[in-house]
C-alpha positions as CSV (number, residue, x, y, z in Angstrom):
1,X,115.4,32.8,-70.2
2,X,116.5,29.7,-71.5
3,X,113.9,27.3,-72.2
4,X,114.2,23.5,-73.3
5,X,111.0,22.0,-74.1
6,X,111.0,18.0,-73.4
7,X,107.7,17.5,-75.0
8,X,103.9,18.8,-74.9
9,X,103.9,18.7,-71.1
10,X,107.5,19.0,-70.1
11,X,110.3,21.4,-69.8
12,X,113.0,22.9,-67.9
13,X,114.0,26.8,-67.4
14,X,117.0,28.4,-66.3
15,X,118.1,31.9,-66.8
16,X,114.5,33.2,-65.4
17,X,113.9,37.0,-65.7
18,X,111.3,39.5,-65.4
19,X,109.2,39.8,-68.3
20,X,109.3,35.9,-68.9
21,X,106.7,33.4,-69.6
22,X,106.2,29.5,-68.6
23,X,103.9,27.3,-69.7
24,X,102.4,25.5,-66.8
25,X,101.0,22.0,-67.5
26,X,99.1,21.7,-70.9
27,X,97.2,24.6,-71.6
28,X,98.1,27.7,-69.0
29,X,101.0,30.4,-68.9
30,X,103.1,32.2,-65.7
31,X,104.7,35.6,-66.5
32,X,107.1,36.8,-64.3
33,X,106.3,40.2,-64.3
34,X,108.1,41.0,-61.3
35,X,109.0,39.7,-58.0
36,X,106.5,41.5,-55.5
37,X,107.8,43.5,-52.7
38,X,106.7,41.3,-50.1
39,X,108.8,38.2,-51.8
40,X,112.0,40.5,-52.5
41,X,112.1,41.2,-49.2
42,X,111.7,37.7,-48.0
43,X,114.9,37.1,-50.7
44,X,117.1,39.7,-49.0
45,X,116.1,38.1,-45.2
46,X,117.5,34.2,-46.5
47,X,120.3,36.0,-47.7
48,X,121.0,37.7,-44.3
49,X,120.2,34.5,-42.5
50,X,122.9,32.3,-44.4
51,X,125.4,34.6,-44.5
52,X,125.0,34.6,-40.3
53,X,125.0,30.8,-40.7
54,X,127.7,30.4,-42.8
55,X,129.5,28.1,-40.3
56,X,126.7,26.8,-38.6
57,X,127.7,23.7,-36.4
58,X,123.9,22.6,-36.2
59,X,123.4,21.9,-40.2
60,X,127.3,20.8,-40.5
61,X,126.1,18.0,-37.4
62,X,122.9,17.0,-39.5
63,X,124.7,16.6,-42.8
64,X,127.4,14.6,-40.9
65,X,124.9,12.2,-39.0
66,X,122.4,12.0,-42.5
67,X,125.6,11.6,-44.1
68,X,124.7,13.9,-46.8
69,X,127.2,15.1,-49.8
70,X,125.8,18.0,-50.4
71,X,128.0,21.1,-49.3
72,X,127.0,22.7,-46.4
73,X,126.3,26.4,-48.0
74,X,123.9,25.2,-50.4
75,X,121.7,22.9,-47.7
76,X,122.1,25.8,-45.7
77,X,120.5,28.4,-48.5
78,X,117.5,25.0,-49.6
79,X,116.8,25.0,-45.8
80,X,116.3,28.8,-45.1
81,X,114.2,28.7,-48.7
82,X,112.1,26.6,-46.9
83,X,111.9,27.9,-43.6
84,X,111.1,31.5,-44.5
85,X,108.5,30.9,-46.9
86,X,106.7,29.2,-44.8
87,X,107.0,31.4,-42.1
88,X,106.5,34.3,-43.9
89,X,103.8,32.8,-45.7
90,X,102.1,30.2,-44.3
91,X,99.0,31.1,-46.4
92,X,100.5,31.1,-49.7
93,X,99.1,27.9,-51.7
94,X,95.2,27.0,-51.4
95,X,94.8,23.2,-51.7
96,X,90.8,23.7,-53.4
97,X,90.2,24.4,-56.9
98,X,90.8,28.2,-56.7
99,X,93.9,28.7,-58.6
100,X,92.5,26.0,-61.5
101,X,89.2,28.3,-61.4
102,X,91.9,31.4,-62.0
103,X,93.6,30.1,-64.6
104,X,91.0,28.8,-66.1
105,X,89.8,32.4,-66.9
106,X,93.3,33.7,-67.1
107,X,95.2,31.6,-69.5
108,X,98.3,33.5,-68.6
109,X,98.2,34.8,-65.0
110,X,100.7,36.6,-63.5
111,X,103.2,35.6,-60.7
112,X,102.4,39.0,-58.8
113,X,98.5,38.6,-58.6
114,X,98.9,35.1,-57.6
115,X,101.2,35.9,-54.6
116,X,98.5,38.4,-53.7
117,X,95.6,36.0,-54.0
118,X,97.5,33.1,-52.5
119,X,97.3,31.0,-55.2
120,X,100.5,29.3,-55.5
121,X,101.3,25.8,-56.2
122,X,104.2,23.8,-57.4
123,X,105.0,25.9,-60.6
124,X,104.9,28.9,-58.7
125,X,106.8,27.5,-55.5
126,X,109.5,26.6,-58.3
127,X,109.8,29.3,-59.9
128,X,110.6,31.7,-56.9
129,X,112.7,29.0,-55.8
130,X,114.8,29.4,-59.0
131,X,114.7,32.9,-59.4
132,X,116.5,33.0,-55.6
133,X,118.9,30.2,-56.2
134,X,120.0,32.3,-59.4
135,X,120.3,35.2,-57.0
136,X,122.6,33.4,-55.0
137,X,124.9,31.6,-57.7
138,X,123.2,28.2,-57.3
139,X,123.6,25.4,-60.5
140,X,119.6,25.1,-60.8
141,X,116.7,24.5,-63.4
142,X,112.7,24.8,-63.1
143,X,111.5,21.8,-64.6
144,X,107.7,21.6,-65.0
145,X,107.5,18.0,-65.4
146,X,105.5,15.0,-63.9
147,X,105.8,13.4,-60.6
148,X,104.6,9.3,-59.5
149,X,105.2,8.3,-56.0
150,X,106.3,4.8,-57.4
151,X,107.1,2.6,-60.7
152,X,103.6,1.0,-60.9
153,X,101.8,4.2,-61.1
154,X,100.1,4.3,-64.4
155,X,100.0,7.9,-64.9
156,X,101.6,10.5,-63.6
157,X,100.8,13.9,-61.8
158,X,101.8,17.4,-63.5
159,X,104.5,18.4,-60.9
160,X,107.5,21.3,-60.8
161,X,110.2,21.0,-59.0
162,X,113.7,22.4,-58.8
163,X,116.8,20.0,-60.0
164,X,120.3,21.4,-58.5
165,X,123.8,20.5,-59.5
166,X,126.6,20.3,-57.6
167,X,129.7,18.3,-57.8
168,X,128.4,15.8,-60.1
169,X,125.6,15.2,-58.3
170,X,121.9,16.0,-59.0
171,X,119.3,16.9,-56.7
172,X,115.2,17.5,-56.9
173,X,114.1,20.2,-54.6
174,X,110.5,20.2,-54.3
175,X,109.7,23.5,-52.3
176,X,106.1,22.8,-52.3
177,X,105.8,20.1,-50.4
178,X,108.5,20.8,-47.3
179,X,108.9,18.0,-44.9
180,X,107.5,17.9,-41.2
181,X,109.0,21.1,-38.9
182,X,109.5,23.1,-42.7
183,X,112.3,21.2,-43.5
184,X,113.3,21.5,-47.2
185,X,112.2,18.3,-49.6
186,X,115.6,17.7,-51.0
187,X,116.3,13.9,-53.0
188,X,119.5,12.9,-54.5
189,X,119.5,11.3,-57.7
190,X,121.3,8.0,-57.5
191,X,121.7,7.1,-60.5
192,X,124.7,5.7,-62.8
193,X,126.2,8.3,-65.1
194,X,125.5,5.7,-67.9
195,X,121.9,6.0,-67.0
196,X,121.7,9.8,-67.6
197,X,123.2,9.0,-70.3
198,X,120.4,6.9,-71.1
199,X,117.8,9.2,-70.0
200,X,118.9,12.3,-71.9
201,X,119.4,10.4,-75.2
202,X,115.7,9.0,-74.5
203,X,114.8,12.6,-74.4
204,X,116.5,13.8,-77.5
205,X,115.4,10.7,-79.8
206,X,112.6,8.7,-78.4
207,X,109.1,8.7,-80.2
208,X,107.8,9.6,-77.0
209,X,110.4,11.3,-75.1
210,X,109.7,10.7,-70.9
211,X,111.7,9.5,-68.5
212,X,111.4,9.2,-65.1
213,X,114.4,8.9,-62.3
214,X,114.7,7.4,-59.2
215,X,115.6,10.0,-56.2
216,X,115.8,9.6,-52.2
217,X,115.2,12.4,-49.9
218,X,118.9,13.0,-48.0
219,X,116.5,13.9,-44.9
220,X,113.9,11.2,-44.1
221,X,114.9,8.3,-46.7
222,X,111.8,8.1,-48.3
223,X,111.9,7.4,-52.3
224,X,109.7,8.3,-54.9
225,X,110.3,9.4,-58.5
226,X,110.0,12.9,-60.4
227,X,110.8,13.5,-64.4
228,X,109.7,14.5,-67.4
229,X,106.2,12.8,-68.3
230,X,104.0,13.9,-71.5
231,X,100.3,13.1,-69.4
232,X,99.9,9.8,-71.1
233,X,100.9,6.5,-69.5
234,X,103.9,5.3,-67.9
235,X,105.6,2.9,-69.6
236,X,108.0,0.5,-67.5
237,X,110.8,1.5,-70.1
238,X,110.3,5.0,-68.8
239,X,111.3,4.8,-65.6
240,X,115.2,4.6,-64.3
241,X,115.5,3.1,-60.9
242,X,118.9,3.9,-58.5
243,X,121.5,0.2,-59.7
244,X,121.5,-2.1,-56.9
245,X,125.1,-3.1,-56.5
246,X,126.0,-7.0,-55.6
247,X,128.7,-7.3,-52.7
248,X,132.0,-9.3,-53.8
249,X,131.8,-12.1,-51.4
250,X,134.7,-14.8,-51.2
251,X,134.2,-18.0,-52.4
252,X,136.4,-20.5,-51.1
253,X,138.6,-22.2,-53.7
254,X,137.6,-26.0,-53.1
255,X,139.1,-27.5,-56.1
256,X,142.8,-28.6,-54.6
257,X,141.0,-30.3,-52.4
């Protein structure tokens, strides 16, 4: 695995394999000590499915009328993610306090037990959403990182997510929290390259090194803003929103007049 660590909270993974170990939030641990039978399975069946809807005309319409850039195969593998784990699972995440109550006596858990107990949540959403868009080839990173539905929030919420990159072009999958009918959550990032400039030489050299970025899902519009917090407060410097661009507009030369 190759792990970058932002900063006490934060981080992002790539390169996930069995026998590896995140650190979820402050204090707890995921191994991934294998991918359970059940799940494998469920890997192999979205495989099948977008190789049988390789040319499907229905996503190639919505992409088209949501005039999204992102390539058809790869919306096509984010929306089967979505579909089948929520088919297959429908029970797999508990919104009480169980999974806090596990961890809390198992400072490392294991990704197997809490599939069988159904306790996932975003890190563990994330994490089997990387380990099948490694499967298939996908440009893609866990980030366990912090989440705040707008810039006045003054904290932020421990949140992972998936970013995916593809032609230039970043994009947060959030496979935790699909949209209505178990349609993926998928944002583009629209932001300057000079601002991820910005925000990736604020990670590497600011005192406190948290930025957060601006995204929109392609699907419903809405926008809201994931990154890399350290569980103190937001700072307004933090936070990178998308650059509003001014239209040319022609002035009439009056001064021959």
């Amino acid at each position: 695995m190759k792990l970058r660590k932002i900063n006490e909270v934060s981080l992002t993974a790539t390169d996930i394999n069995i026998g590896d170990t995140i650190k979820v939030g402050s204090t707890a641990n995921l191994t991934i000590d294998k991918i359970p039978e059940e799940l494998q399975k469920a890997f192999e069946k979205m495989r099948e499915i977008v190789n049988r809807q390789a040319n499907n005309t229905d996503n190639a319409k919505l992409l088209k009328q949501q005039n999204i850039t992102m390539s058809q195969s790869l919306f096509t593998h984010l929306f089967v993610f979505a579909k089948v784990i929520a088919e297959t699972f429908p029970n797999l995440g508990y919104k009480d306090n169980k999974r806090q109550s596990f961890y809390a006596k198992n400072t490392t858990a294991k990704l197997s037990e809490l599939f069988d107990k159904h306790l996932f949540q975003c890190a563990e959403y994330a994490t089997i959403a990387q380990l099948y868009l490694q499967s298939v080839g996908v440009d893609s990173e866990y980030v366990g990182g912090e989440y705040i539905g707008n810039k006045n929030w003054e904290f932020g919420e421990q949140h992972s997510f998936v970013i995916i990159h593809e032609n230039n072009i970043d994009y947060v999958f959030d496979p935790a929290n699909n949209n209505a009918g178990a349609k993926p959550n998928i944002s583009i990032i629209e932001l300057s390259p000079e601002q991820k400039v910005k925000i990736q030489a604020r990670l590497l050299t600011n005192k406190r090194k948290c930025a957060f970025f601006e995204t929109r899902d392609i699907i419903t519009n809405r926008k809201t803003f994931y990154g890399y917090g350290d569980g103190a407060n937001v700072l307004e410097d933090m936070v990178f929103e998308k650059e509003q661009t001014v239209p040319n507009v022609f002035v009439k030369d009056l001064s021959r007049n």
